[in-house]
C-alpha positions in Angstrom: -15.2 4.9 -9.2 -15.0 2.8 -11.9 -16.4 -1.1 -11.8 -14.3 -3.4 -10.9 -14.3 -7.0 -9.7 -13.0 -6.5 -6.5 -11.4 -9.8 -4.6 -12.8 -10.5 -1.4 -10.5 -11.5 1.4 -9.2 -15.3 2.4 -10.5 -15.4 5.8 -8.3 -18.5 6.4 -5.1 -16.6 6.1 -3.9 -13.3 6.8 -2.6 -12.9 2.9 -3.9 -10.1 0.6 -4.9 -10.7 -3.0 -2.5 -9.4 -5.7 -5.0 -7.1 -6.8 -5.1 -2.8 -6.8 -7.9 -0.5 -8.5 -6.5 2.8 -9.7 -8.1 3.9 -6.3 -6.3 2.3 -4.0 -8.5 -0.9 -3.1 -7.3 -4.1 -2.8 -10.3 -6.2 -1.7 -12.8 -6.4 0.5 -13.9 -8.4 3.9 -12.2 -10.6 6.0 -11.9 -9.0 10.2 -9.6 -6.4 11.7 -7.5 -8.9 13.8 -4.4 -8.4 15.1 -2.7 -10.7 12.8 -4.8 -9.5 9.6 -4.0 -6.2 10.8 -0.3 -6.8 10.9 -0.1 -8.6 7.9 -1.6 -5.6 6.0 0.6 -3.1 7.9 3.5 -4.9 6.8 2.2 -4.9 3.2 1.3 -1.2 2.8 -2.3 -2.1 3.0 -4.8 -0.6 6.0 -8.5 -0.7 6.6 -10.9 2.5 5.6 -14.4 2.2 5.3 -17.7 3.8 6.1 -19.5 3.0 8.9 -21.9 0.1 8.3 -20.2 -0.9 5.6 -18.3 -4.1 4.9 -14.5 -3.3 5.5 -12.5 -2.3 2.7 -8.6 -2.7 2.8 -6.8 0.3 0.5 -3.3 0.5 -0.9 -3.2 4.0 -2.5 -0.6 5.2 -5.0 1.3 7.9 -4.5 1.2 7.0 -0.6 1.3 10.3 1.7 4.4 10.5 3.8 6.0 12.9 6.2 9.9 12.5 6.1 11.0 13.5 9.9 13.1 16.4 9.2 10.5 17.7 7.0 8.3 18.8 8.8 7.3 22.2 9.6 6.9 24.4 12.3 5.9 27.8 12.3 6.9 30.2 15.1 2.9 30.5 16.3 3.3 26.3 16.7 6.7 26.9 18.6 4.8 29.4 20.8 1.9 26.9 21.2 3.9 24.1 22.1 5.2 26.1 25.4 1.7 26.0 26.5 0.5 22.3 26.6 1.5 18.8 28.6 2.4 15.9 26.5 2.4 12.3 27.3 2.5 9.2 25.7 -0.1 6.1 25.8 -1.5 7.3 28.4 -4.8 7.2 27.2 -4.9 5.4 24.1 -9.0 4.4 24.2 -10.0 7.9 25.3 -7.6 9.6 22.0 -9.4 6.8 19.9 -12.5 7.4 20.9 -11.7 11.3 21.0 -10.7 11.2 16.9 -14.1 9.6 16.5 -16.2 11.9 18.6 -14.5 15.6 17.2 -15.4 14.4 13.6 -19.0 13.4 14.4 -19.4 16.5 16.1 -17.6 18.4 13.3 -20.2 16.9 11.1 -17.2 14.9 9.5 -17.5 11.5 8.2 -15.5 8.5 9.9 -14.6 5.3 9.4 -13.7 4.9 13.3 -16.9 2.4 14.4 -17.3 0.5 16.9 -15.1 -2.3 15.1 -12.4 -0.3 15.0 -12.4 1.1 18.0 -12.2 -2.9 19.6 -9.6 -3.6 16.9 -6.9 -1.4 17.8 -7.7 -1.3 21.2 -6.1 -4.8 20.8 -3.4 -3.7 18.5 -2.8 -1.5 21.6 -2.5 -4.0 24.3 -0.3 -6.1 21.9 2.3 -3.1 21.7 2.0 -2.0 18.2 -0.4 0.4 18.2 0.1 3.9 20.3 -0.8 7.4 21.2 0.1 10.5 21.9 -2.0 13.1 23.9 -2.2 16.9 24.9 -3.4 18.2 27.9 -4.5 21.9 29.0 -4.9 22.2 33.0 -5.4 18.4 33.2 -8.2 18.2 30.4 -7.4 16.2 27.4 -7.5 18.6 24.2 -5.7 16.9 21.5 -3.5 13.8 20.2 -3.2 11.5 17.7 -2.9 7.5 17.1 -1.2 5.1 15.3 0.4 1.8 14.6 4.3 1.2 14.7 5.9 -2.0 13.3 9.8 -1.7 13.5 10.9 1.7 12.3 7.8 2.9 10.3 5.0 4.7 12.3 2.1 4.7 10.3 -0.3 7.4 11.3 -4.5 6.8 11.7 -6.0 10.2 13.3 -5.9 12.9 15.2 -8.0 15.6 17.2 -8.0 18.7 18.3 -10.3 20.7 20.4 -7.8 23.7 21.2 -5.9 25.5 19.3 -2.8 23.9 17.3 -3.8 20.7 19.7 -3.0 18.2 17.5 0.1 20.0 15.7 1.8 19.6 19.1 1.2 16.1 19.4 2.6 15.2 15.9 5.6 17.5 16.4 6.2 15.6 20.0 5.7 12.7 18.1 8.4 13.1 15.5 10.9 14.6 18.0 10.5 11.0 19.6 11.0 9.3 16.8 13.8 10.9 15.4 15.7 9.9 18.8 15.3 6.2 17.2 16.2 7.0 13.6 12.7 6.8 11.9 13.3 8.2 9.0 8.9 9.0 7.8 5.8 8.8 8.4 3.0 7.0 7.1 0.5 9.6 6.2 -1.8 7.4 4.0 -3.8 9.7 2.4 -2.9 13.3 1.4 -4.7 16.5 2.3 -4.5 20.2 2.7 -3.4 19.8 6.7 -0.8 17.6 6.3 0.8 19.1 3.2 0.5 22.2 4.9 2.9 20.6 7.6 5.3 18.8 5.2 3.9 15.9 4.2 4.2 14.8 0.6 3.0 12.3 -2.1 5.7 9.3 -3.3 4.9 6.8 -5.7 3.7 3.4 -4.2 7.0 1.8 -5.4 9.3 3.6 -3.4 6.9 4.0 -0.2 6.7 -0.5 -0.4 10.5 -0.6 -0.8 11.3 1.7 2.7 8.4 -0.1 4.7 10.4 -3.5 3.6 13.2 -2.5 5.3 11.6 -0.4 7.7 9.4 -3.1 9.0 12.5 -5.5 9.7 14.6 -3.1 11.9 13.3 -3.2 15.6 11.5 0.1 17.0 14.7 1.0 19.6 12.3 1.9 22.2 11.2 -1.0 25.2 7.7 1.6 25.9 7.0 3.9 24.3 5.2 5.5 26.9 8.9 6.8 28.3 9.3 10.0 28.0 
């Protein structure tokens, strides 16, 4: 990564420097509360960092998206699908807490401390942020979280400790949406997993431009724990 001067955050507003590295950041500090947290939603911005680190708050371009009616499911997912319960927050803390546990475990690195986990955990009770899980005979086995402001669901992690797990719950997820006209994802970040399942890169532009008008339109749903 190249040096840069990077802006710290005003910690008496919720406002974000006008400020990008060719990475993605856009400063530093500041807390994860709700209002922080929905001021950077809003903006295209969310928090990634290491654990024990100070938070960093990223704004990457191209941004990772999954349009709705791209995604894709192979007949072995169909299959799999047939074979797993599905519910909606439910348990939001224990899927939080699951995306942390299955990467530590993995021997994967997270950014899902102890600070985040208390953060959306709030964003939770306030409504905006959600999950979806996947049981096997009653045991939890995979799901996914995220935070939805208006029509834009913009995805944080996912788990899976059984086969195609977490595949179900995204494609449970996007069959929901697509009952209230969301049109994408946000996806964040690429990688091979989510490109594999339809998710592509846009330029930054375009991505800030949909969440502007995404962000203003109300969700449709009163809980979204309905079925």
């Amino acid at each position: 990564m190249d040096e840069y001067l990077i802006p710290s955050v005003d910690i008496n507003t919720c406002e974000f420097p006008n400020f990008c590295t060719k990475e993605g950041i856009v400063a530093w500090g500041g807390d994860l509360s709700v209002d922080r947290l929905i001021s950077a939603y809003k903006s295209g911005i969310f928090p990634w960092f290491n654990k024990n680190e100070p938070i960093l708050w990223w704004s990457p371009d191209p941004r990772c998206v999954l349009h709705v009616e791209n995604l894709k499911v192979s007949k072995s997912l169909r299959k799999s699908i047939k074979k797993y319960d599905v519910t909606y927050d439910k348990e939001f803390s224990q899927v939080l807490n699951m995306c942390q546990k299955v990467r530590v475990e993995n021997g994967i690195d997270t950014w899902i401390d102890d600070r985040i986990i208390k953060a959306y955990e709030k964003l939770h009770v306030k409504g905006y942020a959600h999950s979806v899980e996947v049981w096997f005979r009653g045991e939890l086995v995979g799901g996914l979280y995220g935070v939805c402001i208006g029509k834009i669901f913009c995805g944080e992690s996912m788990f899976s400790k059984k086969s195609d797990a977490s595949k179900v719950a995204l494609v449970n997820l996007i069959d929901k949406l697509k009952k209230y006209d969301f049109k994408l994802i946000d996806c964040q970040v690429s990688n091979s997993h989510l490109l594999s399942l339809g998710a592509t890169n846009i330029p930054k532009s375009e991505f800030l431009n949909h969440l502007k008008i995404a962000t203003k339109e109300p969700s449709g749903f009163e809980d979204f724990s309905y079925m």
